[in-house]
C-alpha positions as CSV (number, residue, x, y, z in Angstrom):
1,X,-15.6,-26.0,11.5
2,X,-15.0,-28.6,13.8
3,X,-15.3,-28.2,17.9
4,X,-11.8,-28.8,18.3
5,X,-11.0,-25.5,16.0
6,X,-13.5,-22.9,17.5
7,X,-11.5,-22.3,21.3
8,X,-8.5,-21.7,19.1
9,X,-10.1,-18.8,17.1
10,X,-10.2,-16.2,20.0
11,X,-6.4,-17.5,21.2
12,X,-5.7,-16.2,17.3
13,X,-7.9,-12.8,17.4
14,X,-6.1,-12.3,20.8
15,X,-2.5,-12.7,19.4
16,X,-3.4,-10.6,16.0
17,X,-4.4,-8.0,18.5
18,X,-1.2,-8.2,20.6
19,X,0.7,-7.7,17.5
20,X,-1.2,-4.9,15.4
21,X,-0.9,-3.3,18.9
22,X,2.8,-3.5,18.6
23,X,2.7,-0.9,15.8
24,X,1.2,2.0,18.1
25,X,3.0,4.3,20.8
26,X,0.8,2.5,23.4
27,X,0.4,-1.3,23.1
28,X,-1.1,-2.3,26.4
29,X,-3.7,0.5,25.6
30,X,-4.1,-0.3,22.3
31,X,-4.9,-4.2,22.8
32,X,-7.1,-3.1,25.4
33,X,-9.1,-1.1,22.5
34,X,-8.8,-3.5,19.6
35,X,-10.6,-6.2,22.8
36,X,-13.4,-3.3,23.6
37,X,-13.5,-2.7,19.5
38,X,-14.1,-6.3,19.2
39,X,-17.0,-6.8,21.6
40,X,-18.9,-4.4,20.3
41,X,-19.7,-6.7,17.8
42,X,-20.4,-3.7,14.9
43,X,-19.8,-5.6,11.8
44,X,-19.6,-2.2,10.2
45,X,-16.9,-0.7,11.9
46,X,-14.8,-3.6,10.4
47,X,-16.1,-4.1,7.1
48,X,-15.1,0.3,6.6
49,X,-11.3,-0.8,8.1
50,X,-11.3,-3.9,5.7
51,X,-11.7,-0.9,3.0
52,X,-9.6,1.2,4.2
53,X,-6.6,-1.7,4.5
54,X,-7.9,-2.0,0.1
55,X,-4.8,-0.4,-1.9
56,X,-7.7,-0.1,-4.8
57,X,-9.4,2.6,-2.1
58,X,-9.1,5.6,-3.8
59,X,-8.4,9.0,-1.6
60,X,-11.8,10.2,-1.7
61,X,-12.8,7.1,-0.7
62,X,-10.5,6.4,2.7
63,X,-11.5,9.9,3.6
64,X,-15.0,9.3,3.6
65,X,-15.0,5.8,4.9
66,X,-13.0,7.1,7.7
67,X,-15.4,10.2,8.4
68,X,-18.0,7.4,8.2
69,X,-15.9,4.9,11.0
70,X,-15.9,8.2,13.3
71,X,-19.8,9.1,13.2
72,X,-20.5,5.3,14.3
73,X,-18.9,6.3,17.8
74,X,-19.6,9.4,19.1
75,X,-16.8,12.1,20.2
76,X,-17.3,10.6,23.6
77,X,-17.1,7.3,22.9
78,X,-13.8,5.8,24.4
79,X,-12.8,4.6,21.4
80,X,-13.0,7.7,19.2
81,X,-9.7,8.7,19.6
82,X,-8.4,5.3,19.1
83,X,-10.2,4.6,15.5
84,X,-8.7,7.8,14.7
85,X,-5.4,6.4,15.0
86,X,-6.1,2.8,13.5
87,X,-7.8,4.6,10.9
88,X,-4.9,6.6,9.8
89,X,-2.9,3.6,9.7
90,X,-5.0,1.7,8.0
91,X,-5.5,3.9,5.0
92,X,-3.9,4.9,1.9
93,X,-4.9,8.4,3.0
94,X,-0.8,9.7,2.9
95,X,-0.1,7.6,-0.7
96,X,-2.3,5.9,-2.7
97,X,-2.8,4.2,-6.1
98,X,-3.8,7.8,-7.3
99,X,-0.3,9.5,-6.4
100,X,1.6,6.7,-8.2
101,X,-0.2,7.5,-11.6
102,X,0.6,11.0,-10.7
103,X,4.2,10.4,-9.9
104,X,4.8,8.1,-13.1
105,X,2.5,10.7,-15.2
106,X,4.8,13.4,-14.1
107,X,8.2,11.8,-14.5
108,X,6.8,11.3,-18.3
109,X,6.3,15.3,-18.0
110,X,9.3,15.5,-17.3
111,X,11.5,13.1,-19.1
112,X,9.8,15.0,-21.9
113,X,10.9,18.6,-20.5
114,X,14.4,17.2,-19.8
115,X,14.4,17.6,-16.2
116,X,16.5,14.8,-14.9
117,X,16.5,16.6,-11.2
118,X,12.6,15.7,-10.8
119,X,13.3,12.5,-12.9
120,X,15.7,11.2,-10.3
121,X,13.0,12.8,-7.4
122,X,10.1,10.8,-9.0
123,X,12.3,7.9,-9.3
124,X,13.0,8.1,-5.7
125,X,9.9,8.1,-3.9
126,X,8.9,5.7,-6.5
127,X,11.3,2.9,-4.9
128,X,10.4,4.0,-1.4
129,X,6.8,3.1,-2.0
130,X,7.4,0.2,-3.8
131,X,9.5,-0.7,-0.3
132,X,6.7,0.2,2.3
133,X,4.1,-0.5,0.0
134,X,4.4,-2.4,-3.3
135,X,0.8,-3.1,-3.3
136,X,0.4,0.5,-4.6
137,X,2.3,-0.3,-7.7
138,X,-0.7,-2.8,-8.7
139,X,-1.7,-2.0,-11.9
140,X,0.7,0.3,-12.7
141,X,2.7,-2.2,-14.5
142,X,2.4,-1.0,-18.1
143,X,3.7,2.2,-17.4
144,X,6.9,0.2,-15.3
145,X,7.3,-1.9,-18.3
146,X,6.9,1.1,-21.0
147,X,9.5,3.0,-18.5
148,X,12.0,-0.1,-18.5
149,X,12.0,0.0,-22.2
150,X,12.9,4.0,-22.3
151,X,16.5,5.0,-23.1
152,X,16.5,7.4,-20.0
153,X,19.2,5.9,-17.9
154,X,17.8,7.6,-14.5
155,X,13.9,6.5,-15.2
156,X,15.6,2.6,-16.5
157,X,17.7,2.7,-12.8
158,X,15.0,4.3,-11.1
159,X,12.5,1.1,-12.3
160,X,15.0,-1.3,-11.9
161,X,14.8,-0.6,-8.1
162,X,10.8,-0.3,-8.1
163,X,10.7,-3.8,-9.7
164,X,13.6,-5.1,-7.2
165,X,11.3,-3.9,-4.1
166,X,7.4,-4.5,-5.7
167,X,8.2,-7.3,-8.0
168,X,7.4,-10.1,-6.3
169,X,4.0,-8.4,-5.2
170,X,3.7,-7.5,-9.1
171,X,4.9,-10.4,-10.8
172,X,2.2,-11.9,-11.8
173,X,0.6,-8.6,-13.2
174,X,3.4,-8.1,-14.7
175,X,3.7,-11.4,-16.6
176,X,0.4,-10.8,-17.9
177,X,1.0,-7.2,-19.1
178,X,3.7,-7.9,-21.1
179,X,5.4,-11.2,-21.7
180,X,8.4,-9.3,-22.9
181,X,9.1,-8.8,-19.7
182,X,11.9,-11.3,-18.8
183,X,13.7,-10.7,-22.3
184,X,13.7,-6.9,-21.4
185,X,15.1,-8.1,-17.9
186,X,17.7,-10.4,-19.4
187,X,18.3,-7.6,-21.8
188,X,19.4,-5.3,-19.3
189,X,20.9,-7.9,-17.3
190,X,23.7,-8.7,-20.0
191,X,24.0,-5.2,-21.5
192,X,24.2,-3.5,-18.2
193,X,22.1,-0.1,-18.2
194,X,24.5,1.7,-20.9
């Protein structure tokens, strides 16, 4: 790194934490605790958020890291009730890559059952997720290809959507998993879903 790079690395940290601090009900507060989090210089703390941020995290995983991140400051500690906050938003604790195999397990359940109701439901919070948070979707892209190809018109709409919000955090998975892909897409495309 040259000389003429280093002064411009704390102007950087600075802005990242003017706006990660945007995100919280308290800015001003909350850059003043991402500058405090910062000099205390506890690689730790940031090495259990950097796994926390990990889509691949699993449930159990978040929840212990984030017990973990808590026992490093004490109940005291000024910052305690700050890393609970940043905790919670840095984790897949409310969704995860474990509910989306759940959710696309289930609409198979169900497809099978004939319930189009829950189909539609699954479908649903399927697409929101893949708008807030496509990464989720990561290696899930067999089972959205094997769904694109089913003759379900709610599950072939409902994946449609996932792909439109995730696929561009997907694609290249998805090119890999099957290269059938774009033909299925083109398919679709000229035949409409009918």
């Amino acid at each position: 790194m040259q000389d003429s790079e280093a002064p411009e690395i704390p102007k950087k940290v600075l802005f990242s934490f003017q706006i990660m601090s945007r995100c919280t009900s308290d800015p001003v507060k909350a850059e003043e605790s991402f500058q405090t989090l910062d000099r205390l210089k506890n690689a730790n703390i940031w090495k259990i958020l950097l796994n926390l941020l990990d889509p691949n995290t699993s449930f159990h995983q978040a929840s212990s890291g984030q017990d973990e991140l808590l026992k490093i400051l004490a109940e005291r500690h000024q910052l305690y009730d700050f890393l609970i906050m940043l905790s919670l938003k840095c984790s897949y604790l409310l969704f995860n890559k474990e509910h989306v195999e759940e959710i696309l397990l289930e609409a198979t359940v169900l497809k099978s059952a004939g319930n189009t109701l829950y189909i539609q439901t699954c479908m649903n919070i399927l697409v929101i997720l893949a708008r807030f948070s496509p990464s989720l979707l990561g290696g899930a892209e067999e089972e959205l290809i094997y769904f694109l190809k089913d003759d379900n018109e709610i599950i072939k709409e409902g994946i449609l959507q996932v792909l439109a919000k995730a696929g561009s955090t997907i694609r290249e998975q998805l090119a890999v998993s099957s290269s059938s892909i774009d033909l299925i897409l083109e398919r679709l495309c000229l035949e409409g879903l009918s």
